[in-house]
C-alpha atoms as a printed R data frame, in Angstrom:
    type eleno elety resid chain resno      x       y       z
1   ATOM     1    CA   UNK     A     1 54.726 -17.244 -44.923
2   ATOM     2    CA   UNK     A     2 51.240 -16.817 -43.807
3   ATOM     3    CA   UNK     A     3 48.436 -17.626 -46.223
4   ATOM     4    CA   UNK     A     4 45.272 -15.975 -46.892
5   ATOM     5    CA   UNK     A     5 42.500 -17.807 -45.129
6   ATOM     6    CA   UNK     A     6 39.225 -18.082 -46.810
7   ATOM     7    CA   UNK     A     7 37.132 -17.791 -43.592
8   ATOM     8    CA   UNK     A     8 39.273 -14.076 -43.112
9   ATOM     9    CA   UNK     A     9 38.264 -13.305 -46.516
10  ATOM    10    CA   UNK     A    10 34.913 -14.024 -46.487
11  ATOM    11    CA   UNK     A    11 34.548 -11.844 -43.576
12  ATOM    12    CA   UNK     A    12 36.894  -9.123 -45.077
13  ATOM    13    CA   UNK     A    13 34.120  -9.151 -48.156
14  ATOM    14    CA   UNK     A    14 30.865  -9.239 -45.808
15  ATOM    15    CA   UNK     A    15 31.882  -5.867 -44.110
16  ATOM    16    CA   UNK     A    16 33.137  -4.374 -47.508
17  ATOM    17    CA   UNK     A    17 29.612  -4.951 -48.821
18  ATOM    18    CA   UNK     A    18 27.630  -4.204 -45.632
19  ATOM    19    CA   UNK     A    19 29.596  -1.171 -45.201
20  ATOM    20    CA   UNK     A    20 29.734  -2.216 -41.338
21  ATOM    21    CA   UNK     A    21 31.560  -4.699 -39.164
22  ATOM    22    CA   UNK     A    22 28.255  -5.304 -36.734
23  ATOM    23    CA   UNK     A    23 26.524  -6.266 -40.440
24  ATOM    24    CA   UNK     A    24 29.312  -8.289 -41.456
25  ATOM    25    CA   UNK     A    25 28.876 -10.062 -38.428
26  ATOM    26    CA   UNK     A    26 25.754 -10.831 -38.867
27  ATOM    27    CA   UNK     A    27 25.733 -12.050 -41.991
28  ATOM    28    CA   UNK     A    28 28.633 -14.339 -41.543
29  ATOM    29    CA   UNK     A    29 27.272 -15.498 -38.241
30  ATOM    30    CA   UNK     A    30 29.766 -14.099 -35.830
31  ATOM    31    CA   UNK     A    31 29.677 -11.988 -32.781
32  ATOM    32    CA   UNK     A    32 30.869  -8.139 -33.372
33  ATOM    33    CA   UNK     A    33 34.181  -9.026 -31.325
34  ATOM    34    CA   UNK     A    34 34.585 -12.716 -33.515
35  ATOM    35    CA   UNK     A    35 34.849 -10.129 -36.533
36  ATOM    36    CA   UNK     A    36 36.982  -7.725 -34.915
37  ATOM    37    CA   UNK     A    37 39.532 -10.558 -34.043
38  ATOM    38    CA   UNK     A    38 39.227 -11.770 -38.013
39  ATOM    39    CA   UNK     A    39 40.000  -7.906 -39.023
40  ATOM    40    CA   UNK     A    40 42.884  -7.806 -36.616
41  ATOM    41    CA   UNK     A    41 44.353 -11.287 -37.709
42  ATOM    42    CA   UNK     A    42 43.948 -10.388 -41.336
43  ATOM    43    CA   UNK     A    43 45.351  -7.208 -40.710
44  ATOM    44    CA   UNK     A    44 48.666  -9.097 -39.107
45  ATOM    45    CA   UNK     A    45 48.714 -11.152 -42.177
46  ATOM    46    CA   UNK     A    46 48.796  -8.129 -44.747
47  ATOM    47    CA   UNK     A    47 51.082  -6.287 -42.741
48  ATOM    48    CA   UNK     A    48 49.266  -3.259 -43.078
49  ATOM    49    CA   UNK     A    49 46.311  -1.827 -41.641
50  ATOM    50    CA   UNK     A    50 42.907  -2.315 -44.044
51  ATOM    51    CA   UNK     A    51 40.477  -0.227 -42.102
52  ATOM    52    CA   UNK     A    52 39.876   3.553 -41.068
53  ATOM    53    CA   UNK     A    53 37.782   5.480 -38.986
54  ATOM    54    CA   UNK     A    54 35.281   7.329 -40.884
55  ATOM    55    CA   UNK     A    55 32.875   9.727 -38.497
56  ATOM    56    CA   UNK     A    56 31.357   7.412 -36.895
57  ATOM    57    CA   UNK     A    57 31.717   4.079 -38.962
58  ATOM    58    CA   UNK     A    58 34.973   2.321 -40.825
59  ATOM    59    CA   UNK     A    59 35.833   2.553 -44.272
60  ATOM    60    CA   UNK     A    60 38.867   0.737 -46.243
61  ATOM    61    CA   UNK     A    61 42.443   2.225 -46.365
62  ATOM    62    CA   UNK     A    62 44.489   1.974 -49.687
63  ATOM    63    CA   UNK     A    63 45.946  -1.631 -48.907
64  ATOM    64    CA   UNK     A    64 42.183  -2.719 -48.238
65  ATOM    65    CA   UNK     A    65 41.029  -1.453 -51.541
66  ATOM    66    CA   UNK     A    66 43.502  -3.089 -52.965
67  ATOM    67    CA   UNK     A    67 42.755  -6.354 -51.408
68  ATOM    68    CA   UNK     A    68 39.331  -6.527 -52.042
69  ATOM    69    CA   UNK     A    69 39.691  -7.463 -56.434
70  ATOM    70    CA   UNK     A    70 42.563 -10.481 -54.591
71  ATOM    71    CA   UNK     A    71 39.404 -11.575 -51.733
72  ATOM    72    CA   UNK     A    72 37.099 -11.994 -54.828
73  ATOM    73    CA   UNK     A    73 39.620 -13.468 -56.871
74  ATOM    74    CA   UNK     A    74 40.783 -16.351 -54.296
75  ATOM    75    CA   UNK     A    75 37.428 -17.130 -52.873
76  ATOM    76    CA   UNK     A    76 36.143 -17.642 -56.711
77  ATOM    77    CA   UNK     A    77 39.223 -20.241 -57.423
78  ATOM    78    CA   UNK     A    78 38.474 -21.842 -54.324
79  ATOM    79    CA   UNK     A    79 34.722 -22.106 -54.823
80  ATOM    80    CA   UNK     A    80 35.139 -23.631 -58.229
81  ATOM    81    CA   UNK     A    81 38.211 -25.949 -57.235
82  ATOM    82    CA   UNK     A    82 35.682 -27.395 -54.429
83  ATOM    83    CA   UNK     A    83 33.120 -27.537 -57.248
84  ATOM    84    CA   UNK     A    84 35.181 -29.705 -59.382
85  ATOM    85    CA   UNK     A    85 36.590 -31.894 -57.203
86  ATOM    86    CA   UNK     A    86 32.622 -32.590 -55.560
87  ATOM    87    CA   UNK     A    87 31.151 -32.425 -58.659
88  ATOM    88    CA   UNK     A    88 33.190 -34.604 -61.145
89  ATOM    89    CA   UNK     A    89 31.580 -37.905 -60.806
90  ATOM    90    CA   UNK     A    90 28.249 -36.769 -59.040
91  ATOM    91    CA   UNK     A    91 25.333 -38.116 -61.074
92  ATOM    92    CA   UNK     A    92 21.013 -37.741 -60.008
93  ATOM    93    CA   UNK     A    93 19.571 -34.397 -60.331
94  ATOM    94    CA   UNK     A    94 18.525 -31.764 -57.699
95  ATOM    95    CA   UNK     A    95 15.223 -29.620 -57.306
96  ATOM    96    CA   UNK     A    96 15.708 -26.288 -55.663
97  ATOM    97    CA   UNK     A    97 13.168 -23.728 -54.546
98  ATOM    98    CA   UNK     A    98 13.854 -20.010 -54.028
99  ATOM    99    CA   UNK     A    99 11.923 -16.874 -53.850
100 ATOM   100    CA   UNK     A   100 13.128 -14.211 -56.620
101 ATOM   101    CA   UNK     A   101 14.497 -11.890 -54.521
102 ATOM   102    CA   UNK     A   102 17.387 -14.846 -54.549
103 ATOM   103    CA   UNK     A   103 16.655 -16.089 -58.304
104 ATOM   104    CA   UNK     A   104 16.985 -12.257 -59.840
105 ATOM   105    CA   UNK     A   105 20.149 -11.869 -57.582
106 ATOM   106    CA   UNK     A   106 23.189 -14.143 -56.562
107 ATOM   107    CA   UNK     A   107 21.527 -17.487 -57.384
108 ATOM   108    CA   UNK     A   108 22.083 -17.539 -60.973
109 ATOM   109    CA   UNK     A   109 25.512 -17.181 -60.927
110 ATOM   110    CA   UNK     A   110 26.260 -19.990 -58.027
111 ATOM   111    CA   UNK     A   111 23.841 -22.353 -60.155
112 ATOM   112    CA   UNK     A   112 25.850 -21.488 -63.465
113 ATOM   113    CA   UNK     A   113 28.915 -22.320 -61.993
114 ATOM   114    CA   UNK     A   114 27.662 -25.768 -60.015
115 ATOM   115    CA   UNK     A   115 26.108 -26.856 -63.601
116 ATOM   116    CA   UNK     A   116 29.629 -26.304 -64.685
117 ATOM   117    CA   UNK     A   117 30.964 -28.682 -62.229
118 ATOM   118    CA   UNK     A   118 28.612 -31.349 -61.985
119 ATOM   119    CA   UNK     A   119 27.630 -31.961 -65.547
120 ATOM   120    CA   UNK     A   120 25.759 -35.035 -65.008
121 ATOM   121    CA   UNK     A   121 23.451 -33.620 -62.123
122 ATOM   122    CA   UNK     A   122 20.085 -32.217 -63.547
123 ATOM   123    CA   UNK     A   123 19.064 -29.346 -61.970
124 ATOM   124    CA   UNK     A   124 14.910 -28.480 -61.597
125 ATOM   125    CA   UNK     A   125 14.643 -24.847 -60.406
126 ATOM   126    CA   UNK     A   126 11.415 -23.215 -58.620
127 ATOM   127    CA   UNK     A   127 10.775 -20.116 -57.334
128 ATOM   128    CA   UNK     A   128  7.822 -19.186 -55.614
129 ATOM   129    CA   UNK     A   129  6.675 -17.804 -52.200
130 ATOM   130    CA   UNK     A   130  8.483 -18.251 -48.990
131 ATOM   131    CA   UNK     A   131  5.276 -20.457 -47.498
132 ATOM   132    CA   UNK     A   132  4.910 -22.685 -50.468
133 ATOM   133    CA   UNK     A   133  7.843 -23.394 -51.482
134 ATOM   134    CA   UNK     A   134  8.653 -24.477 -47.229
135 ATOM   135    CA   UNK     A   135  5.769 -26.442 -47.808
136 ATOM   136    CA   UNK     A   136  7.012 -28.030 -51.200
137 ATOM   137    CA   UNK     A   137  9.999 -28.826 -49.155
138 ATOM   138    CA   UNK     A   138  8.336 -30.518 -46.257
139 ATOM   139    CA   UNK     A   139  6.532 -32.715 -49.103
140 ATOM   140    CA   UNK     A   140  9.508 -34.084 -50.695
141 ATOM   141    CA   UNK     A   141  9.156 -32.574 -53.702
142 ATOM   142    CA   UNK     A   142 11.961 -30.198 -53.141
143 ATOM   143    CA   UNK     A   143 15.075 -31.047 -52.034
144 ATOM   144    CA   UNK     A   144 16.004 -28.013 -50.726
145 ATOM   145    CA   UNK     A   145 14.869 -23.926 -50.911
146 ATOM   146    CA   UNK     A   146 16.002 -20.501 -49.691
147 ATOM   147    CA   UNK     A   147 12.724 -19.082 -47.889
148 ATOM   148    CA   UNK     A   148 12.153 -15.997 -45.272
149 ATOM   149    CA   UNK     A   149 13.105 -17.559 -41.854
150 ATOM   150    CA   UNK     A   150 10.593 -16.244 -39.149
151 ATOM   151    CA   UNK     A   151 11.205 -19.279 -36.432
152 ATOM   152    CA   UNK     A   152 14.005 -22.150 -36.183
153 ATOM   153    CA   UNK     A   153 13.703 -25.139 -38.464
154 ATOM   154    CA   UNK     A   154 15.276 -28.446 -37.696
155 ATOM   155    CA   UNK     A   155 15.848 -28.922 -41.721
156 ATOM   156    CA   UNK     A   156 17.758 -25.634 -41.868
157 ATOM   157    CA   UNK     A   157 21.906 -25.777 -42.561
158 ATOM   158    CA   UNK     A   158 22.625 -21.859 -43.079
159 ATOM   159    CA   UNK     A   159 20.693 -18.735 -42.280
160 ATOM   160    CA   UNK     A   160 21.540 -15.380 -44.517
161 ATOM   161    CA   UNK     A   161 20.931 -11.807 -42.397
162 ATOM   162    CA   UNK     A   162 20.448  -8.685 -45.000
163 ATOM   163    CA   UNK     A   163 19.215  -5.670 -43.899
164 ATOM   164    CA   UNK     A   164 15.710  -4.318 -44.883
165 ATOM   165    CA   UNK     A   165 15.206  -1.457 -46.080
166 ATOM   166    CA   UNK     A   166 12.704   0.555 -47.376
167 ATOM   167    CA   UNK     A   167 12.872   1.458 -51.344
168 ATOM   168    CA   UNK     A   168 11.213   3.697 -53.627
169 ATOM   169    CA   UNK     A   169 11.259   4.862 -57.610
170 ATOM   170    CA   UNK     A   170 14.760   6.583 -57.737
171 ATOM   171    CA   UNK     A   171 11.956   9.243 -59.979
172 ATOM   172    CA   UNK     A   172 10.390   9.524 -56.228
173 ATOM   173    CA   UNK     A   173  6.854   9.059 -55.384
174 ATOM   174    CA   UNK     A   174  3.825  10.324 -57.924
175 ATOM   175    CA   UNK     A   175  1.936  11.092 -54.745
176 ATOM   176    CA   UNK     A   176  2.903  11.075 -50.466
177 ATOM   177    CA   UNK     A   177 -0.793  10.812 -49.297
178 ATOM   178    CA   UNK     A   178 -0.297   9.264 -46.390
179 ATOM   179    CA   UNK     A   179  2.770   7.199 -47.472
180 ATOM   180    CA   UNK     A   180  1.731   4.906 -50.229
181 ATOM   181    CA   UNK     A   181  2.375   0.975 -49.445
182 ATOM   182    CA   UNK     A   182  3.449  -1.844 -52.274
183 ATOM   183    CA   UNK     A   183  3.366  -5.047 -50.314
184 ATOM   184    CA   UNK     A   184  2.595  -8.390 -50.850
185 ATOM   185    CA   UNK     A   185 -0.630  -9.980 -49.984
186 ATOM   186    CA   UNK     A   186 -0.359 -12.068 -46.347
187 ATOM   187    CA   UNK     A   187  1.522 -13.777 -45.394
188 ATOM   188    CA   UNK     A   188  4.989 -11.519 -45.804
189 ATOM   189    CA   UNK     A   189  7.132 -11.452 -43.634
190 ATOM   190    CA   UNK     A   190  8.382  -7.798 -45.281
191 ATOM   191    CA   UNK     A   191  4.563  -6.883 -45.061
192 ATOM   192    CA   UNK     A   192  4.510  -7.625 -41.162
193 ATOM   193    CA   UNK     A   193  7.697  -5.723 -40.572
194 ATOM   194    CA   UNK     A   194  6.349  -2.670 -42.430
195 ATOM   195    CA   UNK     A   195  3.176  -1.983 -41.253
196 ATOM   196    CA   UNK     A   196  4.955  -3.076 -37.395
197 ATOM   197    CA   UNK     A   197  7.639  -0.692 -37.627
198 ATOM   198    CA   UNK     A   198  5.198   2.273 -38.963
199 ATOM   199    CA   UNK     A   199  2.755   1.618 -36.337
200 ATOM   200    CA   UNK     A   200  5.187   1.796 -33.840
201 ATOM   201    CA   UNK     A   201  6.262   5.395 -34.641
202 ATOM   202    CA   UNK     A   202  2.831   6.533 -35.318
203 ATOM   203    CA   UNK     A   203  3.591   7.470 -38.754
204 ATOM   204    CA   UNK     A   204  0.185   7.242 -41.468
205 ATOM   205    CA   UNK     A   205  0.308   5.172 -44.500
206 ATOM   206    CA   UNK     A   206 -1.742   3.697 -46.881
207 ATOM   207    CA   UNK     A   207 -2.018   0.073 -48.613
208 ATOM   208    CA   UNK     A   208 -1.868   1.860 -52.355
209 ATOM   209    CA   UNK     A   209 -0.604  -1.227 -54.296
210 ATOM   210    CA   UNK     A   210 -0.959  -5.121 -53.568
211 ATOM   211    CA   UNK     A   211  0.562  -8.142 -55.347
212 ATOM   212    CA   UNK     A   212  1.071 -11.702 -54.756
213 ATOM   213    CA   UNK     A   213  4.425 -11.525 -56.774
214 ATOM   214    CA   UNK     A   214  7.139  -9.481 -56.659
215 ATOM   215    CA   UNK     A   215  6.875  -8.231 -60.497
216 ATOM   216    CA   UNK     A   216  3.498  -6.683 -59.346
217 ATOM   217    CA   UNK     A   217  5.558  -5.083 -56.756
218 ATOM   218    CA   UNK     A   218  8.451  -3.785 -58.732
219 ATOM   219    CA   UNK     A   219  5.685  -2.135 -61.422
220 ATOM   220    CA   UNK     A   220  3.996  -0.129 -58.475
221 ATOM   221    CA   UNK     A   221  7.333   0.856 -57.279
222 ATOM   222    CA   UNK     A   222  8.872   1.616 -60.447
223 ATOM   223    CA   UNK     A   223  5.463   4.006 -61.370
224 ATOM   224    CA   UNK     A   224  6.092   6.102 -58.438
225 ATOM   225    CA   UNK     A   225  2.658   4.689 -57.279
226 ATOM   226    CA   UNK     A   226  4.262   3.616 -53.507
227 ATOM   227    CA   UNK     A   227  7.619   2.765 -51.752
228 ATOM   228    CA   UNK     A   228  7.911  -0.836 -50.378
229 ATOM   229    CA   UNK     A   229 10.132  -3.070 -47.935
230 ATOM   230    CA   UNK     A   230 12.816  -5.010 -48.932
231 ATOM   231    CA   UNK     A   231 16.565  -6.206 -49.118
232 ATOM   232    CA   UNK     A   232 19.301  -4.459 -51.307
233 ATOM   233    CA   UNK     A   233 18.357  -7.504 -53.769
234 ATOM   234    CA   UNK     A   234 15.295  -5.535 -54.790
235 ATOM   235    CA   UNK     A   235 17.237  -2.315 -56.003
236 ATOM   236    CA   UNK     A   236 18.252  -2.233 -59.128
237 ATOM   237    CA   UNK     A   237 16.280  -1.424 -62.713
238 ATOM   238    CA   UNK     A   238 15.065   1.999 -61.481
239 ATOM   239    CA   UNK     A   239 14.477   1.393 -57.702
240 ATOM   240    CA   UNK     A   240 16.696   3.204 -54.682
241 ATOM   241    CA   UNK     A   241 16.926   3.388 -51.354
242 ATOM   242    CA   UNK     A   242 14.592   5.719 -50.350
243 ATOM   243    CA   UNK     A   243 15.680   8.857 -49.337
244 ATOM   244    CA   UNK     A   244 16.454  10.497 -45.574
245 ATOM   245    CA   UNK     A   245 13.822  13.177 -45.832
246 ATOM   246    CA   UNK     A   246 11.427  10.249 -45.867
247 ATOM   247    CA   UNK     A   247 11.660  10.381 -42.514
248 ATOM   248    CA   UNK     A   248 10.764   6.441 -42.563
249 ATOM   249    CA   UNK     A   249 11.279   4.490 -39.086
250 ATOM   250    CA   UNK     A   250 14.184   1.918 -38.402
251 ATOM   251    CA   UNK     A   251 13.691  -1.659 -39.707
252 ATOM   252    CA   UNK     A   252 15.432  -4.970 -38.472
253 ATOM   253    CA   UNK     A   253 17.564  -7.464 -40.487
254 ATOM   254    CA   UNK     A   254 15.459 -10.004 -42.707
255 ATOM   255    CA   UNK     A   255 16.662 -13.436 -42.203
256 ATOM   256    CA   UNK     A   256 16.695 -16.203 -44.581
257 ATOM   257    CA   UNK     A   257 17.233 -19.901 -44.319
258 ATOM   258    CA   UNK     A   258 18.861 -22.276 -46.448
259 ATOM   259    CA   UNK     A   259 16.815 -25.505 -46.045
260 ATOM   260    CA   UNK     A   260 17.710 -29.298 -47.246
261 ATOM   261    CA   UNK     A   261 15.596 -32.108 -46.699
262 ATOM   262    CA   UNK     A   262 16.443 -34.811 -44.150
263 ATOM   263    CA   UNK     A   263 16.782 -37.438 -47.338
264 ATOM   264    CA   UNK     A   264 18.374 -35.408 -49.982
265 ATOM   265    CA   UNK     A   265 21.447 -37.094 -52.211
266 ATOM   266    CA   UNK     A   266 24.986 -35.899 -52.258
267 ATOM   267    CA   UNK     A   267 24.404 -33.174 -55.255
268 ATOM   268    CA   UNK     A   268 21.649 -31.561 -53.330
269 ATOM   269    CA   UNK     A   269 24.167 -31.522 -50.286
270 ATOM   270    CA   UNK     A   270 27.169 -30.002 -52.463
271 ATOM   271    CA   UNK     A   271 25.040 -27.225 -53.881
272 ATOM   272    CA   UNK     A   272 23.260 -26.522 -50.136
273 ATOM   273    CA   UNK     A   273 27.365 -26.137 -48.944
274 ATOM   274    CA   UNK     A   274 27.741 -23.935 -52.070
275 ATOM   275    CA   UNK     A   275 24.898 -21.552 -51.344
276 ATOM   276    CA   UNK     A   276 25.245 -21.499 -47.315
277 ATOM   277    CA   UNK     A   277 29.085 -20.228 -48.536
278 ATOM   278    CA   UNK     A   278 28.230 -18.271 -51.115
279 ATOM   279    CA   UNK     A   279 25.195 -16.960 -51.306
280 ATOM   280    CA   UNK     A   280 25.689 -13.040 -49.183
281 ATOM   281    CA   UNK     A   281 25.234  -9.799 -50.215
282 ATOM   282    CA   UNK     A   282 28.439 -10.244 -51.603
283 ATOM   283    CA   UNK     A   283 26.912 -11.453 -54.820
284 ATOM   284    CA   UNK     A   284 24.051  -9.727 -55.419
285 ATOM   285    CA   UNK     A   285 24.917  -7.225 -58.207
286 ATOM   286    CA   UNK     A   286 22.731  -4.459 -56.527
C-alpha cells in the first residue's frame, strides 16, 4: 500500500491555501513542473483525481476536499511526534525575533506546541522590525528571527514567499484623494514595493498615514483613513483585500527568511526546522 508522504502533503496544502499551483510552488520552493509532478504522484496515490479546471485556474474536486481535514490532520501528528522525540531531553533556552506580521499569525501556535515538547527549553520572544531585529541577530543576542528578505544571507536556512497585496477597511476608504497611503516609515520593504509599483503605472497617491509599527498601521487602515501593502497575515479584524474597482497595479511576492545564527544550540536548531516546515500561509488564520 502506498503511504501518504508528508512532502506531497505539504504541497497538496500550499496550493489549497494559495489557491494556485505557481504560488504553491513558490512557497514550498519548487519549480511549477516539481509541483505538478507532486499533484500527479499524489493523485496516483489517492486513486482519484484532486484537482479541476476552473476558467482559467484549478480548484479541488470532491476527493480533494475531502483530503484536505486528513493533510492537516497527518502533518499535525507528524509535527508533534518530531517535537517530542527532539524535544524530550533538550535543556538551555532559545531567543527568537520576529516581526508581527509572523507573531499575530502562525507563530503562536508553532511556539505553543514546541513549549509543549521541550519543557525544559526557555523560550525569550521579540518582535520588532525586520532591520533590527537582523541586526539583533548578527549581535548574538538572538539566536534566530523571521525578517523581510531583500538580498541572500549566508545565516539563512528557509525563505517563506506570500504574496502582497494591497488591503483596505472592508468599510472602504473615508476619502480616495489621490489614493491615501498607510506605510511604515523607511526602511520597508512593503513601503518600497508600493510606492515602486504605483510609480510604475503612473497612478497618484498620497502618504496620508505613517507609523513605525504595524498597530499604527492597522488603526489608519481600519479608520478608512488609507489602504496599505501587505501579506494575507495582515487581514483579519476588519481589514480586506481591497477591491477590483481599485484599479491598483500588480505587486510581487514578499519574501521572508528564516535566520539562525552560526553558534546557536540544538533547541534553537529544532524550533528553526519547525518554523522553516511549518511556518506557510497554511497557518495563518487569515
Amino acid at each position: 500500500m502506498d503511504t501518504l508522504d508528508p512532502d506531497l502533503l505539504r504541497t497538496f496544502l500550499a496550493f489549497v491555501d494559495s489557491g494556485s499551483l505557481a504560488q504553491a510552488a513558490s512557497h514550498v520552493g519548487r519549480s511549477p513542473s516539481a509541483v505538478t509532478a507532486q499533484m500527479q504522484r499524489l493523485e496516483e496515490i489517492i486513486g482519484e483525481p484532486l484537482l479541476v479546471t476552473q476558467g482559467r485556474g484549478r480548484g479541488l474536486t470532491p476527493a480533494g476536499e475531502d483530503l484536505v481535514a486528513h493533510a492537516r490532520r497527518i502533518l499535525a501528528v507528524h509535527r508533534e511526534a518530531w517535537l517530542a522525540l527532539k524535544g524530550a531531553r533538550a535543556a538551555g533556552h532559545v531567543a527568537i525575533g520576529t516581526t508581527q506580521d509572523f507573531a499575530d499569525s502562525g507563530l503562536p501556535e508553532l511556539l505553543r506546541a514546541f513549549a509543549a515538547s521541550h519543557p525544559r527549553v526557555r523560550i525569550e520572544l521579540r518582535v520588532g522590525r525586520s532591520a533590527e531585529l537582523a541586526q539583533a541577530l548578527q549581535g548574538g543576542s538572538l539566536d534566530l528571527a523571521i525578517v523581510m528578505r531583500h538580498t541572500a544571507a549566508q545565516d539563512e536556512v528557509g525563505i517563506l514567499r506570500e504574496p502582497m497585496m494591497w488591503l483596505c477597511s472592508q468599510q472602504g476608504l473615508a476619502a480616495q484623494d489621490g489614493l491615501p497611503l498607510a506605510l511604515l516609515d523607511p526602511y520597508c520593504g512593503f513601503r518600497e514595493a508600493a510606492i515602486a509599483a504605483l510609480d510604475a503605472a503612473g497612478r497618484r497617491y498620497r502618504i496620508a498615514a505613517g507609523s513605525a509599527s504595524l498597530a499604527g498601521l492597522r488603526t489608519a487602515v481600519n479608520a478608512g483613513i488609507a489602504l496599505t501593502l501587505r501579506t494575507a497575515r495582515f487581514a483579519h479584524s476588519g481589514i480586506i483585500e481591497a477591491p477590483r474597482d481599485f484599479d491598483l497595479p500588480a505587486v510581487p511576492l514578499a519574501e521572508f527568511a528564516v535566520r539562525l545564527r552560526e553558534q546557536a544550540d540544538a533547541p534553537a536548531r529544532d524550533l528553526a526546522a519547525l518554523l522553516r516546515s511549518n511556518l506557510a500561509l497554511s497557518t495563518t488564520s487569515a
